[in-house]
N, C-alpha and C positions, 0 to 999 in steps of 0.2 A: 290234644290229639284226637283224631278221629278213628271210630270203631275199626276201621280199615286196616289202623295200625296196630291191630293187635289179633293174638292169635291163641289159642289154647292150649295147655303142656297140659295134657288130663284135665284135670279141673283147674289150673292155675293161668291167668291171664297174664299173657307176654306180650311186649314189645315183636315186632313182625321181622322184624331183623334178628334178635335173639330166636326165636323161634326158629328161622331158615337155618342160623348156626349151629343147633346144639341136631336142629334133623340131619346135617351134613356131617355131624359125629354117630349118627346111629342112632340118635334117642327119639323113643315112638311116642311111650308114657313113662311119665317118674315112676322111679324106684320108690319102694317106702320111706326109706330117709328124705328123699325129693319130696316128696309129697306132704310130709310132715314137716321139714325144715321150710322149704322156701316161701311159704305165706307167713307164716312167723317172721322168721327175717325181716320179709320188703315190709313188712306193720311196722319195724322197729327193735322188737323184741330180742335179748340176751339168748340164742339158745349156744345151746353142747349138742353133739350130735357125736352118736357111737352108733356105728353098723361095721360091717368085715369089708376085708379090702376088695377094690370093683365093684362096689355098691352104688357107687355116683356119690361119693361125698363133696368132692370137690365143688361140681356142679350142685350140689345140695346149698352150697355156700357163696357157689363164682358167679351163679346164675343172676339173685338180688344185688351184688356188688355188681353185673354189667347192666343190671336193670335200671341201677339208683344212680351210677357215674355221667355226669354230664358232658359235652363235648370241648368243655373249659378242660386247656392241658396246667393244668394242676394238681396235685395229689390228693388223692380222695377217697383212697383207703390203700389200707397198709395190711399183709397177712403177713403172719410171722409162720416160719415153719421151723420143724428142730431140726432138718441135716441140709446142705446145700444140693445133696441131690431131690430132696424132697420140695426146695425150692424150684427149681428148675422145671421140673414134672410142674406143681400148680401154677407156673407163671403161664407155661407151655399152653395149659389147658384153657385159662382165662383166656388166652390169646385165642385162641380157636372159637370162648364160646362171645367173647366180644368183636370176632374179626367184621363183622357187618358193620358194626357200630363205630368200627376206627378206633376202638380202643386201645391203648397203647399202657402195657405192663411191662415191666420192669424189674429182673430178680438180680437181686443184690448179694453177695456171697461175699465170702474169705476166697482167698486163691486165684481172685479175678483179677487185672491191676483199676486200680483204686481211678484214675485219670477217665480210664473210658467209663467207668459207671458214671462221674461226676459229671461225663459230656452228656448223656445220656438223657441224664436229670436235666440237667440244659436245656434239654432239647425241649422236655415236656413231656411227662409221663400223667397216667390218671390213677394207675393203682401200682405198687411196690411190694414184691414177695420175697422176704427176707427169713 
């Protein structure tokens, strides 16, 4: 890729596409959580992250998942969350900061029917929030 494709979150180097998405959610400069979590992350590394809620966690964590997912529709990451409303909210959000990129998420819940997820998955998903 060429420098052209890339653009700056504060000091974190993105993708120009990611970038146009997360400015069309409002975001100027990371949160401290963002700032501290997403170069960790795209290196590789295990984190935990604890801040209050509306602090950009999501995007502290969806940002390197839309970074690292390739245009191959295959699954390539999985977020688990604990209630299906909480699923719903981070698939929502992914969706928004990958829509440049064509990314295609996928929340999987109880209470859905079982048939259309499975068509779903069919179709070709890249990341699954369950």
């Amino acid at each position: 890729m060429s420098l052209k494709e890339f653009g700056l979150f504060g000091s974190i180097e993105l993708n120009k596409k990611t970038m146009a998405a997360i400015a069309a959610m409002g975001f100027e400069e990371p949160s401290p959580v963002q700032s501290q979590t997403i170069p960790l992350v795209m290196e590789g590394h295990d984190v935990i992250g604890q801040a209050q809620t509306g602090t950009g966690k999501t995007a502290a964590f969806g940002i390197p998942i839309v970074e690292r997912v390739t245009d191959q529709r295959q699954i390539q990451a999985l977020v688990l969350t604990p209630t299906r409303e909480l699923a719903i909210q981070v698939s929502e959000e992914l969706a928004k900061i990958g829509k440049f990129r064509k990314m295609k998420v996928l929340p999987i819940y109880g209470g859905q029917a079982i048939d259309r997820q499975i068509r779903a998955l069919q179709f070709g998903v890249q990341v699954i929030v369950g």
